[in-house]
Every structure is written in structure tokens, then in C-alpha cells.
FIVOVO-259425 format. One record per residue (C-alpha): x negated, y, z; residue in three letters. Coordinates in steps of 0.2 Angstrom, whole numbers, padded with zeros to 4 digits, always signed. Example, Ala and Ser with C-alpha at 12.3 -4.5 7.8 and 13.67 -1.06 7.14 Angstrom:
2
-0062-0022+0039ALA;-0068-0005+0036SER;
This chain:
272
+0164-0317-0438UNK;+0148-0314-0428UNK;+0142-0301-0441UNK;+0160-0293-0439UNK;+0155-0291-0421UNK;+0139-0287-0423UNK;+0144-0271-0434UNK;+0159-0266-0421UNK;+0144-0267-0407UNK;+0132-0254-0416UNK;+0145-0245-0422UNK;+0152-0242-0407UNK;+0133-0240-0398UNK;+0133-0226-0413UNK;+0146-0215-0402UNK;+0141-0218-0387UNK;+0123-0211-0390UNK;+0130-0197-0397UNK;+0143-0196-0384UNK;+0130-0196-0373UNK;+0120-0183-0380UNK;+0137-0170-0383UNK;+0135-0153-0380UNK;+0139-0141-0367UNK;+0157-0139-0365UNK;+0166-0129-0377UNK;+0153-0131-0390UNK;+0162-0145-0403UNK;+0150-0158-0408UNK;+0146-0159-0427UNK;+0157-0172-0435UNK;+0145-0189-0441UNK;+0150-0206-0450UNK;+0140-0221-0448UNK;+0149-0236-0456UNK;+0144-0253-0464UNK;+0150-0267-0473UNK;+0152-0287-0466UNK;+0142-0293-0481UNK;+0131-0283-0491UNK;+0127-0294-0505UNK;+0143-0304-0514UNK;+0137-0320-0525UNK;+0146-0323-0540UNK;+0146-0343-0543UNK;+0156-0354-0555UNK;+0171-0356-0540UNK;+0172-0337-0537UNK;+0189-0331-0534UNK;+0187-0314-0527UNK;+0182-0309-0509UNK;+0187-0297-0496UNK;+0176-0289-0487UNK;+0179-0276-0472UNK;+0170-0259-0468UNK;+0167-0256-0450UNK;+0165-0237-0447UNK;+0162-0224-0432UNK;+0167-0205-0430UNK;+0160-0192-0421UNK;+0169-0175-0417UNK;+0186-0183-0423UNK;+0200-0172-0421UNK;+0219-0174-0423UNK;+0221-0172-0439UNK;+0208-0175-0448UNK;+0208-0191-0460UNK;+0195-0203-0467UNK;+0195-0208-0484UNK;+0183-0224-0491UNK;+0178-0224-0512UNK;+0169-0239-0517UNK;+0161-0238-0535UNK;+0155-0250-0546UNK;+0143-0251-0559UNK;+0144-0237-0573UNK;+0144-0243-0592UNK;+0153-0236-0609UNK;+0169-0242-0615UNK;+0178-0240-0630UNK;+0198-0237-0631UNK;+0205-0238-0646UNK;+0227-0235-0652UNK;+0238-0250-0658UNK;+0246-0243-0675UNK;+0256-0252-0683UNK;+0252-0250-0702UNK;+0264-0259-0716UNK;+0270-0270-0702UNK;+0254-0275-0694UNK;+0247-0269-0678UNK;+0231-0264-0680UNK;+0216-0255-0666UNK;+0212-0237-0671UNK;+0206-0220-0667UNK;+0194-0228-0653UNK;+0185-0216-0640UNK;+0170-0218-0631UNK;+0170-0215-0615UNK;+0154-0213-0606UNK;+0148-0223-0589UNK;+0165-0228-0583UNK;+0165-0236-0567UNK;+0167-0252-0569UNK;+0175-0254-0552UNK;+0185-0243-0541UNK;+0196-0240-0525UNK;+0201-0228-0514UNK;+0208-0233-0497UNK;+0214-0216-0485UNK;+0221-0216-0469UNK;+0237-0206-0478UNK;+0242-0200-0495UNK;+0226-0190-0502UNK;+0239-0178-0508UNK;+0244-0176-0488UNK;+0228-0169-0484UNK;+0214-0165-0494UNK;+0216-0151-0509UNK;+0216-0153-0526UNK;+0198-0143-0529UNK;+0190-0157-0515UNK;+0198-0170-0526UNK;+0192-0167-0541UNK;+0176-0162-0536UNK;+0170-0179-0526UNK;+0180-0190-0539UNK;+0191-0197-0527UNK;+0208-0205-0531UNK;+0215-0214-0546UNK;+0218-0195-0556UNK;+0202-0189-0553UNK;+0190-0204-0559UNK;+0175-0197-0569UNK;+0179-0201-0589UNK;+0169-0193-0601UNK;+0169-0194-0619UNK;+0157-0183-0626UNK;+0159-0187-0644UNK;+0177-0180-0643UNK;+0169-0165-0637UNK;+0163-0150-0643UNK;+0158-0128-0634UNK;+0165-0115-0641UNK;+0168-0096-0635UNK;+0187-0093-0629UNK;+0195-0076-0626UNK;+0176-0072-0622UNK;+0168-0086-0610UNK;+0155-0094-0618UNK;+0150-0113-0617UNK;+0171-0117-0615UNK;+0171-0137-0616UNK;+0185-0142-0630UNK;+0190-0157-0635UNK;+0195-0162-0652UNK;+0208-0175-0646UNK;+0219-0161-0635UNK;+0236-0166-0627UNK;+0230-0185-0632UNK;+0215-0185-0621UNK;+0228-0188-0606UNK;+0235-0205-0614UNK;+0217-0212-0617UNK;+0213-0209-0598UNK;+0228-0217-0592UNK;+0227-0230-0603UNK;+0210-0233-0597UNK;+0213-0231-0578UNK;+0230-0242-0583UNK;+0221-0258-0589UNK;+0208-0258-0575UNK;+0221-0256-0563UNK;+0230-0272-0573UNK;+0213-0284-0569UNK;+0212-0277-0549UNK;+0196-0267-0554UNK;+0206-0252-0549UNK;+0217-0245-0535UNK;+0220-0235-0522UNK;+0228-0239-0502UNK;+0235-0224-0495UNK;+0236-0231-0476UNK;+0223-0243-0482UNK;+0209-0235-0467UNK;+0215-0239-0449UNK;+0210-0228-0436UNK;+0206-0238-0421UNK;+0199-0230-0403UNK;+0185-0222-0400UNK;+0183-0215-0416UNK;+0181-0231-0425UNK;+0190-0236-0442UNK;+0191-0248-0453UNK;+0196-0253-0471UNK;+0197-0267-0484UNK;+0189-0270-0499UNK;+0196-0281-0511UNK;+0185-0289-0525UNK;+0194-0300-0539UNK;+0189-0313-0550UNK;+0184-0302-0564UNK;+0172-0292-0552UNK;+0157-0285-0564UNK;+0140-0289-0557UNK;+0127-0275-0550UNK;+0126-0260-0537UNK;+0141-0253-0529UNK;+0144-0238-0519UNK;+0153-0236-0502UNK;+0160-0217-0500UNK;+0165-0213-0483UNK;+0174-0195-0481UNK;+0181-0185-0468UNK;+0192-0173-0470UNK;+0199-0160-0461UNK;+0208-0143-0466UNK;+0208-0151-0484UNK;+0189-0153-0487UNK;+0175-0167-0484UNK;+0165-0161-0469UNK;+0154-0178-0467UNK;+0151-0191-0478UNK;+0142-0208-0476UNK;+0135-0219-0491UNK;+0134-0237-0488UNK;+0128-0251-0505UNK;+0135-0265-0510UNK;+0127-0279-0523UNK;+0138-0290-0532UNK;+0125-0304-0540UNK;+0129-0321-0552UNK;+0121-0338-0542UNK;+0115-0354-0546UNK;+0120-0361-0562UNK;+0127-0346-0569UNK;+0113-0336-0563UNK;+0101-0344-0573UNK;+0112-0343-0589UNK;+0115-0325-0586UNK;+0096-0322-0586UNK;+0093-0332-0602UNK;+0105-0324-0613UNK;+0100-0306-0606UNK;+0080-0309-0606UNK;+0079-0323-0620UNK;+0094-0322-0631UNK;+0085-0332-0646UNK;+0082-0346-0635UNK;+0101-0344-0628UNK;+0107-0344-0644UNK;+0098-0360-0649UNK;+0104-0370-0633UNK;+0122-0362-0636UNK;+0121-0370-0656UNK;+0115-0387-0650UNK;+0126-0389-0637UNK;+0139-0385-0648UNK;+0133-0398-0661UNK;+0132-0411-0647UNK;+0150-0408-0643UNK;+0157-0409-0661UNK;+0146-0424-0662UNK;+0154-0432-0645UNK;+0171-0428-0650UNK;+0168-0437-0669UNK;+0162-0453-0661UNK;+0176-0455-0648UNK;+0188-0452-0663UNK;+0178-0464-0673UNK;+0179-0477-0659UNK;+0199-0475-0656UNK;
């Protein structure tokens, strides 16, 4: 709580300097976020349920109209989507496609409807809503010459391209590591705002990145990046950091405790 406060107190020091600064009448001020999170570093222990944290932010040269918009990305890593087929009555994984660097966490929170204010081209370009999410599988993909443009990026998947992305989006959305709040930013006086952020159980560990946008006439005219880290603690810190740095000597603990178990279990049984 006292942190909360503390942000809302710089934030809103932010505008008033700049306030205090404007210039000369009729001259607009340049629009300018500031924003920060309550907590900037999230530890992942054996009792970890999710969290929720909150992003404090600060506008300059707001104007009716305009709308702010808050991406928070997560670590990047490949993943591999593959069909369910079902060959001679068995349902079997197939056709997999690599996608490259796939956020391993995102969501999108806006003060409306991205579609209510900011064009398609803006979109697409910053990566910002569940439709536009960077996936790229290079092995599917090949340059060819088309009706005379060279270099014309093709994939060998066509029409089916469109299924594996939603698939993709669709399971993460499925575990909360995806989604989007249209009316998730409130707009508070003074140019201040604010916005959620929802981590769940299943949160991946690493660097995350807090987007703010503000938009007006359809386009970002000010952005603001602000980092998260998400790290494992205690107990489950240290095991992390042996199988990742020492995975034979992990391996061997892992094969003896597992021998110690079996053993446990044989002389209970034998005693009953």
C-alpha cells in the first residue's frame, strides 16, 4: 500500500512539473507517459498462486479522445504446435510447426475496444492485441518473386497458417497467459490512469515488458516502457539452478530420491 502511494505521489509530481513548465498559450504541450508498476520483481515460491499487480501511470497533453493502451510481454521461447489426426482410430500429434520466440506471456488492457480507436496498420505494427501477437515460423517459410516483387514471403502451410496461430493464441489464452481487457485502463484525474495486471499460477520465469501507448487519431503518439522480473525463490530456486547449471548432479539426486521413495514405500508395505 505505501508503495501504491508512493507511485501515485511521483506520478502525479511528474504532471505537475510538466504542468508547471507548459508552454505559452495556444502552443499544445507534447504528449508524455511516465508509469510504473507497485512491485517490480514477482517471486515464484512453492505456495505461488498467481499475483496482481497494478500500473500507476501519468499523461501529459491528454486530450478528449485520445486512449491509452498497456502490453505486458513475457519471456520469448520456441514452441512447437502440432494436429490431432486421427489415423485407424487412434488420435495421434502431427504436422508440428515451429514457431519462433513466442511470447510466453501476454495482455493487453485499453481504456476501449482497440478496434474503437487505433487503426489496423498501428496494430499490427506495435503487436498489440490478441490478432496481432508476433508468431513466426520460419521453417514453413520460403521468398519467392510474385507478379514481379521480389523477396514476397510465402508460406508452405497457406490457408492452414491461420488455425495454427489461433490454436496457439487459443491454449495460452486456456492457462491465463494470454488476454486482452478492453475497459481494463481507467482514466483517473489529472491525466493519471491505471491498469491491472494479472499473473497466474503457471506464470514462466524471466523479463517482462510493460508497453504503455497513447493514442490519438488512431496512432501511438507516446509510448512508455516500464520491466518486470518474475524469478523462482527459495527451495525451488536452488533446484531450478541445479537442473539448469548442473543437470548430471540433478539427475543423480533426482535417481536417488527416487530409489529412497521406492525403498520407503516397500518397507511400510512390508511392515503392514
Amino acid at each position: 500500500m505505501f508503495r501504491q502511494f508512493s507511485l501515485a505521489l511521483l506520478l502525479i509530481a511528474a504532471v505537475g512539473v510538466t504542468a508547471f513548465a507548459a508552454p505559452p498559450e495556444g502552443v499544445q504541450p507534447p504528449a508524455q507517459i511516465a508509469a510504473a508498476l507497485t512491485e517490480d520483481v514477482v517471486e515464484i515460491r512453492s505456495t505461488f498462486a498467481g499475483a496482481e499487480l497494478t500500473l500507476y501511470g501519468a499523461a501529459t497533453g491528454l486530450q478528449e479522445g485520445d486512449d491509452i493502451v498497456v502490453a505486458v510481454r513475457g519471456p520469448a521461447g520456441d514452441l512447437r504446435v502440432m494436429q490431432k489426426r486421427r489415423v485407424l482410430g487412434i488420435w495421434i500429434n502431427a504436422a508440428p510447426v515451429r514457431f519462433e520466440d513466442v511470447a510466453g506471456y501476454y495482455a493487453v488492457a485499453s481504456t476501449r475496444p482497440l478496434s474503437d480507436f487505433a487503426s489496423f496498420s498501428a496494430l499490427r505494427r506495435n503487436q498489440i492485441g490478441m490478432d496481432h501477437v508476433r508468431l513466426y515460423a520460419p521453417e514453413s517459410i520460403r521468398r519467392e518473386t510474385l507478379f514481379g516483387v521480389r523477396n514476397v514471403m510465402v508460406t508452405d502451410l497457406g490457408g492452414e497458417i491461420v488455425d495454427y496461430r489461433a490454436a496457439l493464441v487459443r491454449n495460452k489464452a486456456r492457462r491465463g497467459l494470454y488476454g486482452e481487457a478492453p475497459g481494463g485502463v481507467e482514466l483517473l484525474e489529472g491525466g493519471l490512469f491505471r491498469a491491472r495486471v494479472i499473473l497466474p499460477p503457471t506464470t514462466p520465469t524471466g523479463t517482462y515488458n510493460a508497453d504503455v501507448y497513447l493514442f490519438r487519431d488512431g496512432q501511438p503518439i507516446a509510448t512508455r516502457r516500464t520491466d518486470l522480473t518474475v524469478v523462482k525463490a527459495g527451495v525451488e530456486r536452488t533446484i531450478y539452478d541445479l537442473a539448469q547449471n548442473r543437470p548430471v548432479v540433478y539427475a543423480f539426486i533426482s535417481v536417488l530420491l527416487a530409489m529412497l521413495a521406492g525403498w520407503t514405500a516397500a518397507a511400510v508395505t512390508q511392515r503392514r
